[in-house]
BALOBA-1460 file (C-alpha; in Angstrom, 3 decimals):
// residues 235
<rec num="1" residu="x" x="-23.006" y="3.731" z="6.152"/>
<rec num="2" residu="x" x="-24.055" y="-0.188" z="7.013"/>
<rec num="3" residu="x" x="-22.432" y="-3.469" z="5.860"/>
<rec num="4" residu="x" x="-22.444" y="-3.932" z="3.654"/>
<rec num="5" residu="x" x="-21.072" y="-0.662" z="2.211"/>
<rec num="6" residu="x" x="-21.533" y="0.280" z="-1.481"/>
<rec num="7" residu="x" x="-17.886" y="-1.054" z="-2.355"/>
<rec num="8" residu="x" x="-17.625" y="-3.731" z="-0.483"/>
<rec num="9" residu="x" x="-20.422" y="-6.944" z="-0.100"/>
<rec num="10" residu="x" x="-18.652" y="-8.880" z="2.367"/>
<rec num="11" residu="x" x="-20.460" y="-10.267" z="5.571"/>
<rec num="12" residu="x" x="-19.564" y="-8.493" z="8.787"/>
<rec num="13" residu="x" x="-16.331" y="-9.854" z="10.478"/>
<rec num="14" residu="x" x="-15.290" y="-11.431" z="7.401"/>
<rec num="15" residu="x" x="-12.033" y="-9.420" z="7.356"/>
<rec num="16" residu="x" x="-9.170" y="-9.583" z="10.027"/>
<rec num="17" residu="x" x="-7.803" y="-6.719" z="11.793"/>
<rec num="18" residu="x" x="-4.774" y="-6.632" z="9.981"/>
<rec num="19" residu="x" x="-5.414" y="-6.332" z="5.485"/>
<rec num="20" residu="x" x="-2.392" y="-6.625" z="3.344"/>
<rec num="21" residu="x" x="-3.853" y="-3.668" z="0.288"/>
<rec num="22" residu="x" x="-2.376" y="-4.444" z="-2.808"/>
<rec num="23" residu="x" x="-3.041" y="-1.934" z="-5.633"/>
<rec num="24" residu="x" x="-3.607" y="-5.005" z="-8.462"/>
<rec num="25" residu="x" x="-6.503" y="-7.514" z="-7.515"/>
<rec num="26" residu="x" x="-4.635" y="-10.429" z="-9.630"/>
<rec num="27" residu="x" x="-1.599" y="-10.012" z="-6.960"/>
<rec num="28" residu="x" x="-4.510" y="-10.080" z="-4.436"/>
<rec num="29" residu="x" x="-5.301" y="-13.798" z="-5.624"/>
<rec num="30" residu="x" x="-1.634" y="-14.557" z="-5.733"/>
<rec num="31" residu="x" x="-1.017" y="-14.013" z="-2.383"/>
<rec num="32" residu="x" x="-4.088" y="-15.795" z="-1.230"/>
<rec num="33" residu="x" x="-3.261" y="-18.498" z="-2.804"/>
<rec num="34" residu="x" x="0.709" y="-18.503" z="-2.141"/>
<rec num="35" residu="x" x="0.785" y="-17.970" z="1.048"/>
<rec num="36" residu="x" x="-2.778" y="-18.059" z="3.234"/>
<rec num="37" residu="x" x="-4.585" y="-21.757" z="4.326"/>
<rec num="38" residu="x" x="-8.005" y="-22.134" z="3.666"/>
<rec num="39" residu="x" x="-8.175" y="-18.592" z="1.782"/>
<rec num="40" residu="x" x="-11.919" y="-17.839" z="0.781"/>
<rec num="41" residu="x" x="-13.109" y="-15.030" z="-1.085"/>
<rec num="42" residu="x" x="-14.876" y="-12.686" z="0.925"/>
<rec num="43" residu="x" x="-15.198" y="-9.766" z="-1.791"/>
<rec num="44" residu="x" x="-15.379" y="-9.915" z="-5.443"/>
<rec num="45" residu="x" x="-17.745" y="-6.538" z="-6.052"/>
<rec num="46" residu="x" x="-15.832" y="-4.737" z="-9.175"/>
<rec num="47" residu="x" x="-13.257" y="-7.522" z="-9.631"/>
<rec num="48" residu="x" x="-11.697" y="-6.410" z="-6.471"/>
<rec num="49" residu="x" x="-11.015" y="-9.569" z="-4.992"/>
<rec num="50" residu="x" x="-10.954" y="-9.693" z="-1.315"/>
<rec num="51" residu="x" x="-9.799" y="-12.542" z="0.715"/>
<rec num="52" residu="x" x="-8.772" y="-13.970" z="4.156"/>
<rec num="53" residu="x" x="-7.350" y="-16.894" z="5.319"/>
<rec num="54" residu="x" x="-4.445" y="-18.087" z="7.808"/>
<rec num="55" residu="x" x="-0.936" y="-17.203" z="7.672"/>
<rec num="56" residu="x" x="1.356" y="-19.318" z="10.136"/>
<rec num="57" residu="x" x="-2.117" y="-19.887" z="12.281"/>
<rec num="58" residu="x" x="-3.111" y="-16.146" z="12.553"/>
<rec num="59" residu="x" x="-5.917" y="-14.844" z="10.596"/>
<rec num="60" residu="x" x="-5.007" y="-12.304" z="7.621"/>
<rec num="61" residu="x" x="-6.860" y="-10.468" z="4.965"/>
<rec num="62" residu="x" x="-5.966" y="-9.025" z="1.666"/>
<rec num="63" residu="x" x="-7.809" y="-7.125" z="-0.387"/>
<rec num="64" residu="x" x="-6.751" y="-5.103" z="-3.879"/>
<rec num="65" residu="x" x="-7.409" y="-0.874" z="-3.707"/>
<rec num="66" residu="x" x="-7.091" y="-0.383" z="-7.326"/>
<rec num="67" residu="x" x="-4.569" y="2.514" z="-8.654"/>
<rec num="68" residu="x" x="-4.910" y="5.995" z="-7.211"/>
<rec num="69" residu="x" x="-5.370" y="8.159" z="-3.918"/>
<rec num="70" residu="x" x="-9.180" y="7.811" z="-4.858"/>
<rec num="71" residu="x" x="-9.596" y="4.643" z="-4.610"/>
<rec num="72" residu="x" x="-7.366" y="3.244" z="-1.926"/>
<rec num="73" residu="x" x="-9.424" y="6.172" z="-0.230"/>
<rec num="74" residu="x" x="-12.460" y="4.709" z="-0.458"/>
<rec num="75" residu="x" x="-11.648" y="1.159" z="0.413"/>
<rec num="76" residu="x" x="-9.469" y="1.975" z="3.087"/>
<rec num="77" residu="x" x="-11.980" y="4.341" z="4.502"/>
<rec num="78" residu="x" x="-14.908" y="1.522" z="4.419"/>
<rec num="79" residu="x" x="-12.455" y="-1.060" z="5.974"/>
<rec num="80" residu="x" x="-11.388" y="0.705" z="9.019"/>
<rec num="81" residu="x" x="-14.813" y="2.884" z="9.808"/>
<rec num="82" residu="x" x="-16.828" y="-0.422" z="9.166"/>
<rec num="83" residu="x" x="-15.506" y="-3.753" z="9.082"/>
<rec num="84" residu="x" x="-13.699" y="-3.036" z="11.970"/>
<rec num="85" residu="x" x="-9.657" y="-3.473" z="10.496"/>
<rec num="86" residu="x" x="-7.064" y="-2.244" z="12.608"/>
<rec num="87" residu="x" x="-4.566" y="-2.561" z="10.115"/>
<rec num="88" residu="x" x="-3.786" y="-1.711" z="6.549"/>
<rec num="89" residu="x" x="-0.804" y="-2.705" z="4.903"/>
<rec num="90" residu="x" x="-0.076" y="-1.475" z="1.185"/>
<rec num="91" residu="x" x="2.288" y="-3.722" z="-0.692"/>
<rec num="92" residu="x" x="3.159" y="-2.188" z="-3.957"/>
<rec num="93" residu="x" x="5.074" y="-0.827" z="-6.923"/>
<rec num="94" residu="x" x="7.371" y="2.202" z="-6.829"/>
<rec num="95" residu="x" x="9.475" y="4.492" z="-9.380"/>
<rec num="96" residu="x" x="12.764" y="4.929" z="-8.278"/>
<rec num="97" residu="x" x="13.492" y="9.051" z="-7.595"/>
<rec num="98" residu="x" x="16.583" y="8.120" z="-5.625"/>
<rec num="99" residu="x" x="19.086" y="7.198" z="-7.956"/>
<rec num="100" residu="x" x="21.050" y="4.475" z="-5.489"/>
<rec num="101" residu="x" x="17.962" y="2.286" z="-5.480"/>
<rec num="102" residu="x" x="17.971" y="-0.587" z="-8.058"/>
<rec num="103" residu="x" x="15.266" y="-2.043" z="-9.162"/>
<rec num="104" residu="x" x="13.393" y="-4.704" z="-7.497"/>
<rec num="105" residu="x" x="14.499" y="-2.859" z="-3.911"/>
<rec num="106" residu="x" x="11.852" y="-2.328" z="-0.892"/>
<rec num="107" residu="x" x="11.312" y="0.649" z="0.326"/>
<rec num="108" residu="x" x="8.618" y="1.998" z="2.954"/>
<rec num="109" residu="x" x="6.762" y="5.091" z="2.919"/>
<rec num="110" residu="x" x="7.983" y="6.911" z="6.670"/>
<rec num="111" residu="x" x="5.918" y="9.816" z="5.154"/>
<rec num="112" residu="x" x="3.950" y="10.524" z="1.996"/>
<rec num="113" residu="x" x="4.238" y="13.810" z="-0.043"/>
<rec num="114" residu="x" x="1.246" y="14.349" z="-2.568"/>
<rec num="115" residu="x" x="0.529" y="16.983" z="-5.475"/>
<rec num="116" residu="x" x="-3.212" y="15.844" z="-4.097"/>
<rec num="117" residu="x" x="-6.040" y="17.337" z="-2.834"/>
<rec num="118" residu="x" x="-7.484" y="14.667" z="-0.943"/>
<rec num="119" residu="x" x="-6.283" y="15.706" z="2.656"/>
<rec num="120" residu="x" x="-8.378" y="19.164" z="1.838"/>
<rec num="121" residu="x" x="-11.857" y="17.101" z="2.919"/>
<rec num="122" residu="x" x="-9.594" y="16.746" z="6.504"/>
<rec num="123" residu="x" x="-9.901" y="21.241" z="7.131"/>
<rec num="124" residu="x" x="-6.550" y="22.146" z="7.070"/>
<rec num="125" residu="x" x="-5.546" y="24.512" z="4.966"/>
<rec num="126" residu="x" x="-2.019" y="24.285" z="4.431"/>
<rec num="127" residu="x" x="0.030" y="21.322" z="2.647"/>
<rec num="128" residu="x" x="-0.130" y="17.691" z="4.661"/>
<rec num="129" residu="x" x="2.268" y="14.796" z="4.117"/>
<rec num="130" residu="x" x="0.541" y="12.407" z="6.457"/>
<rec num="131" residu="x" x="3.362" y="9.761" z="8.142"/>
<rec num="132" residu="x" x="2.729" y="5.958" z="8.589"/>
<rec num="133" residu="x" x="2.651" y="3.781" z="11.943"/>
<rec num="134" residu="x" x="5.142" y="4.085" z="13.432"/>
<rec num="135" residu="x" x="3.910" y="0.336" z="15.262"/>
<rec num="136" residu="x" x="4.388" y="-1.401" z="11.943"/>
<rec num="137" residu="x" x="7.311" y="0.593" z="10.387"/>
<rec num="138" residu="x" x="9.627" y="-0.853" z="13.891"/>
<rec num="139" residu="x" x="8.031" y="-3.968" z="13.114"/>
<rec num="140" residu="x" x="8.344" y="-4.242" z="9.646"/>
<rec num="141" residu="x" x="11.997" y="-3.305" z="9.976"/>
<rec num="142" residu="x" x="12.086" y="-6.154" z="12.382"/>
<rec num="143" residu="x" x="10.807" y="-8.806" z="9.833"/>
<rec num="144" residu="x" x="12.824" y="-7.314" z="7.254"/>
<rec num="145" residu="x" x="16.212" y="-8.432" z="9.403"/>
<rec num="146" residu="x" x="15.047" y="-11.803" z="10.439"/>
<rec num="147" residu="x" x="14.459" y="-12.606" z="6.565"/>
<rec num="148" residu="x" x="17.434" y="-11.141" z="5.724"/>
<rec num="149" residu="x" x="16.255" y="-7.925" z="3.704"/>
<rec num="150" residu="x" x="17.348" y="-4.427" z="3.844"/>
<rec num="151" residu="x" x="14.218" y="-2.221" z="3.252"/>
<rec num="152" residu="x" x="14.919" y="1.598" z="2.784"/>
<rec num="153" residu="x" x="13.048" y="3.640" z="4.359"/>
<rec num="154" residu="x" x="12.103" y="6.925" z="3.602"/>
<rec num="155" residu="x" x="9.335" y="9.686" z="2.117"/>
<rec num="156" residu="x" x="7.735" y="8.635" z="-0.900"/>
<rec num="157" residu="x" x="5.945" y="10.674" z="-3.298"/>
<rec num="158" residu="x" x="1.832" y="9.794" z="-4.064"/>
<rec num="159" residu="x" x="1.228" y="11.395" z="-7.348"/>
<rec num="160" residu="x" x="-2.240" y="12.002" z="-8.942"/>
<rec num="161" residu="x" x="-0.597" y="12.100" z="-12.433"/>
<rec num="162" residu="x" x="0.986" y="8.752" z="-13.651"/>
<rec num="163" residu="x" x="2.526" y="10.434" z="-16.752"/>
<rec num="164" residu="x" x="3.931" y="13.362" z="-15.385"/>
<rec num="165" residu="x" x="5.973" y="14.667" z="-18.342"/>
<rec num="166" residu="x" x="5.684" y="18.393" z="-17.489"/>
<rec num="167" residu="x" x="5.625" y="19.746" z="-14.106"/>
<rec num="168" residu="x" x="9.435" y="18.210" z="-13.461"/>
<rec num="169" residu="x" x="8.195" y="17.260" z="-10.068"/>
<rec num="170" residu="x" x="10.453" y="14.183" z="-10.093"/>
<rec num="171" residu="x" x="13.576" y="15.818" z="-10.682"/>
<rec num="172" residu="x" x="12.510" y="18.217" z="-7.782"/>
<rec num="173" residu="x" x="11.113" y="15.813" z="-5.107"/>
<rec num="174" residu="x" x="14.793" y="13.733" z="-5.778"/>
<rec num="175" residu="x" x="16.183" y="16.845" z="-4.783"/>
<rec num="176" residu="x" x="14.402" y="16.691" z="-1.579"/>
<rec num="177" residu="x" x="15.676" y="13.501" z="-0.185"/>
<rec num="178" residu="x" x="12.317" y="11.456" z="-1.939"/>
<rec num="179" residu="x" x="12.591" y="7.747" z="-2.308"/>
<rec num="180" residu="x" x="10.117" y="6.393" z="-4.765"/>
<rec num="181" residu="x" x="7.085" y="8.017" z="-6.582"/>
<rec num="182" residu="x" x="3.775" y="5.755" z="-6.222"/>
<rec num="183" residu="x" x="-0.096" y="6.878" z="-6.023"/>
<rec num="184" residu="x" x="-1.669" y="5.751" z="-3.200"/>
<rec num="185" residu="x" x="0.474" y="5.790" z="-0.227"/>
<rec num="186" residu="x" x="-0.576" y="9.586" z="0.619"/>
<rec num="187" residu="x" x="-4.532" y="8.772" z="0.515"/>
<rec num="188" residu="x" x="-3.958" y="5.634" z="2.780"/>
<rec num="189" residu="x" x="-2.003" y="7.735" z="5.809"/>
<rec num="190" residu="x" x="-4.600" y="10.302" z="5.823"/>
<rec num="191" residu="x" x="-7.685" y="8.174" z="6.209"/>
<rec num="192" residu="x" x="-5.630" y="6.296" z="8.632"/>
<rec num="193" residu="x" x="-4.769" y="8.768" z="10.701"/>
<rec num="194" residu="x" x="-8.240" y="10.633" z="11.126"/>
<rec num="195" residu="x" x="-9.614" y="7.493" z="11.938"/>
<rec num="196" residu="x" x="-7.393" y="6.283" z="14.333"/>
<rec num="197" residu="x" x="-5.961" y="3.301" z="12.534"/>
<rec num="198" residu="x" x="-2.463" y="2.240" z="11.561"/>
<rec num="199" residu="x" x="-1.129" y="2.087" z="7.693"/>
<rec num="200" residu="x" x="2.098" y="1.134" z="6.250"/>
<rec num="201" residu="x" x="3.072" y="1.369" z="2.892"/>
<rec num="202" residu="x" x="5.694" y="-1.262" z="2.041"/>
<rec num="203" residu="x" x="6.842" y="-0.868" z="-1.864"/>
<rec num="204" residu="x" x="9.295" y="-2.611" z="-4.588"/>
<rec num="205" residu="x" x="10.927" y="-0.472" z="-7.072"/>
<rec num="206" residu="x" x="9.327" y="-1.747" z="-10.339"/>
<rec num="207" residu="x" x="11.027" y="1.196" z="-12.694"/>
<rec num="208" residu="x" x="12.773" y="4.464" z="-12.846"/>
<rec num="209" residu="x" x="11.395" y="7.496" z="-14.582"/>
<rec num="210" residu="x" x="15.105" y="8.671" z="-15.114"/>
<rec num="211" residu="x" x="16.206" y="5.924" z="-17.591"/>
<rec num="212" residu="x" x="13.169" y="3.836" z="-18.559"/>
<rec num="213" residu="x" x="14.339" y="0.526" z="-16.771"/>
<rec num="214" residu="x" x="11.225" y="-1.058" z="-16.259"/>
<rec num="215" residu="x" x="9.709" y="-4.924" z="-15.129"/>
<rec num="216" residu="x" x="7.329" y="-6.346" z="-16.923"/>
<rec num="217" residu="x" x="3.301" y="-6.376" z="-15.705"/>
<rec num="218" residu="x" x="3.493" y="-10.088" z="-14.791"/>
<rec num="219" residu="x" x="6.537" y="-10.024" z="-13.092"/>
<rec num="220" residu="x" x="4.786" y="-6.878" z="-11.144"/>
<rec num="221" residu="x" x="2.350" y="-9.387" z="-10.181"/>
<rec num="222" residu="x" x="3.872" y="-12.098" z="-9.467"/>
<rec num="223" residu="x" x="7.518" y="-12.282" z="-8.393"/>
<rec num="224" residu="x" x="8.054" y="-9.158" z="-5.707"/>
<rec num="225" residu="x" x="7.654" y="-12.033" z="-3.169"/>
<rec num="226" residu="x" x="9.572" y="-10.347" z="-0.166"/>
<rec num="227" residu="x" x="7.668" y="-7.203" z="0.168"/>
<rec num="228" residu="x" x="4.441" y="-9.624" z="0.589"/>
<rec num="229" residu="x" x="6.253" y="-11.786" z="3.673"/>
<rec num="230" residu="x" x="7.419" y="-8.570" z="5.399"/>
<rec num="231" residu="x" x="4.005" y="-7.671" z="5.516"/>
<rec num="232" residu="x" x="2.524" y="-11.399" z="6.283"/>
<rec num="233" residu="x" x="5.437" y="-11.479" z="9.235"/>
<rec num="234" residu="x" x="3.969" y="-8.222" z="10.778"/>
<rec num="235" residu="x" x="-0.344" y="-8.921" z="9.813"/>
């Protein structure tokens, strides 16, 4: 593989070592143009909008993964084996499977179970639930307290199946001390830990399964503000 790679057009060194990953590339525009100086686009191949800029004088990058182990997979993968990042931080939306969450809580992934098959590609047989870095976990954790949030963290669950109205995996994986269920976090760890890198997933509780409280898309992509500055604090 060269740059640039078949998903991605931008120049070499045009993203930092740290990328903030959300899933939706319209929350990928808000935060460049919320939060970063100078922000230029530095990817637009597929609509997935890519873009870095400065955050409090330090140089950050955030780019969309679209839904799905698959796809964070890929772009994940190309970032860290090619462009050189360091650092990928997903910021995104979560089910509630613990019932004490409310909605519009943070939680981050500590682990990530996965009804999956990604992590077979890796050559272990049995089942993976690949963990985060530690690095940015303490140091998300960190942020969190000097901005005055209380993230949970926990295991999530990365599904393959967004309606999952059969296999009663929820109910189950609640059972098993499971945060949040999500769809990407699971893909991330594993291409970040064969590779060497560090990945976080950092995610707001947009819904529960249980009882059908839910937030609208737009609010989705534009109002879980505090899950984006944890991240920005740590980039």
């Amino acid at each position: 593989m060269s740059i640039p790679t078949p998903h991605i057009t931008a120049e070499e060194g045009a993203f930092a070592r740290t990328v903030l990953m959300p899933g939706d590339p319209l929350r990928s525009k808000f935060i460049a143009e919320h939060y970063l100086e100078n922000a230029v686009l530095v990817n637009n191949t597929r609509g997935v909008q890519g873009y870095t800029g400065l955050y409090h004088g330090k140089r950050v990058s955030v780019m969309a993964s679209g839904m799905g182990i698959p796809s964070i997979g890929i772009y994940s993968h190309e970032l860290f084996s090619e462009y050189g990042v360091e650092n990928i931080i997903r910021i995104g939306t979560a089910g509630m499977l613990n019932q004490s969450l409310k909605v519009r809580d943070i939680v981050i992934g500590m682990s990530a179970y996965t009804n999956s098959n990604y992590g077979a590609q890796f050559g272990f047989s049995g089942h993976l639930a690949p963990c985060c870095s530690y690095k940015l976990l303490s140091q998300a954790m960190e942020a969190a307290a000097k901005l005055g949030l209380n993230p949970v963290p926990g295991p999530l669950y990365s599904s393959d199946t967004f309606y999952d109205t059969r296999t009663g995996s929820a109910k189950i994986l609640q059972g098993l001390g499971v945060l949040a269920v999500e769809m990407e976090a699971a893909g991330l760890y594993l291409e970040a830990a064969t590779l060497g890198k560090n990945a976080l997933s950092i995610c707001t509780i947009s819904d529960n399964p249980f009882t059908g409280e839910s937030l609208s898309a737009e609010d989705r992509q534009n109002t879980f503000t505090h899950m984006m500055e944890i991240a920005l604090e740590i980039a």
